[in-house]
N, C-alpha and C positions, 0 to 999 in steps of 0.2 A: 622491434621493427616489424617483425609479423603479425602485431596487431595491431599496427595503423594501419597498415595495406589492407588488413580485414574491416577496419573501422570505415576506409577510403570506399574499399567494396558497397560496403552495407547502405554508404549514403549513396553512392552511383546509383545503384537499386532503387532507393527511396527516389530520387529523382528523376528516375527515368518508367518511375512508377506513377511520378507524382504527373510526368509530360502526357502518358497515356492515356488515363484519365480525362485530362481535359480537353485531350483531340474526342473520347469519348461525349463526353457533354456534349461539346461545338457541334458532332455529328446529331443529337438528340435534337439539341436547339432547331435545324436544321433543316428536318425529316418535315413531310408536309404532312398536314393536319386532314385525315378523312373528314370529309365537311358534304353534308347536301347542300347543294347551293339552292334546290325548292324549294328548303325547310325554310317557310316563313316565321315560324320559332326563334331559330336560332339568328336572324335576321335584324328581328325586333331583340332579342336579349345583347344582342351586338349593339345596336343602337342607346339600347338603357345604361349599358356598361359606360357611353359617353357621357351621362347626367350627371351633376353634381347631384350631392347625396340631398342638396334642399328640393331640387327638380323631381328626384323619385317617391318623395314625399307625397307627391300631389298628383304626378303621372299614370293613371288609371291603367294604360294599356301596358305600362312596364309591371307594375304589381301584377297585373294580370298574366302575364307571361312569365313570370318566375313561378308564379301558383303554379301555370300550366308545366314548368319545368320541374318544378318539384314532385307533382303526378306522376309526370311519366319517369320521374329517378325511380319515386318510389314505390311505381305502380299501382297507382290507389290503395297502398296499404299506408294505414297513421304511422307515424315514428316510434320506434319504441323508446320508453322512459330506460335509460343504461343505468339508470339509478339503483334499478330492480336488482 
């Protein structure tokens, strides 16, 4: 008997572990996003994000603006080969 009441416990815990969590998450989801709204960057990568993938193909000013994104991730430094 005493250890289904522990078995009973262990899951109460697991699910009121598992409720927490995803009030966690919902909160994350939730939280608003620091954004410049001048950044004409991130305006235009907003917009590309809408192309289909044969549109970005050909779309000069979206490649150009990921180039430009990937600069300032990686601040003009090239990528390292992780192969090394």
């Amino acid at each position: 008997m005493l250890k289904l009441v522990a078995i009973a416990m262990g899951g109460l815990v697991v699910l009121m572990a598992a409720i927490e969590l995803q009030n966690a998450v919902k909160e994350d989801r939730t939280a608003p996003v620091a954004a410049t709204p001048d950044d004409p960057l991130r305006a235009e990568l907003a917009r590309c994000r809408t192309l289909a993938p044969d549109d970005l193909k050909t779309d000069t000013a979206c490649r150009e603006a990921w180039a430009e994104n990937r600069r300032r991730f990686f601040d003009g430094a090239p990528p390292r080969d992780l192969d090394e």
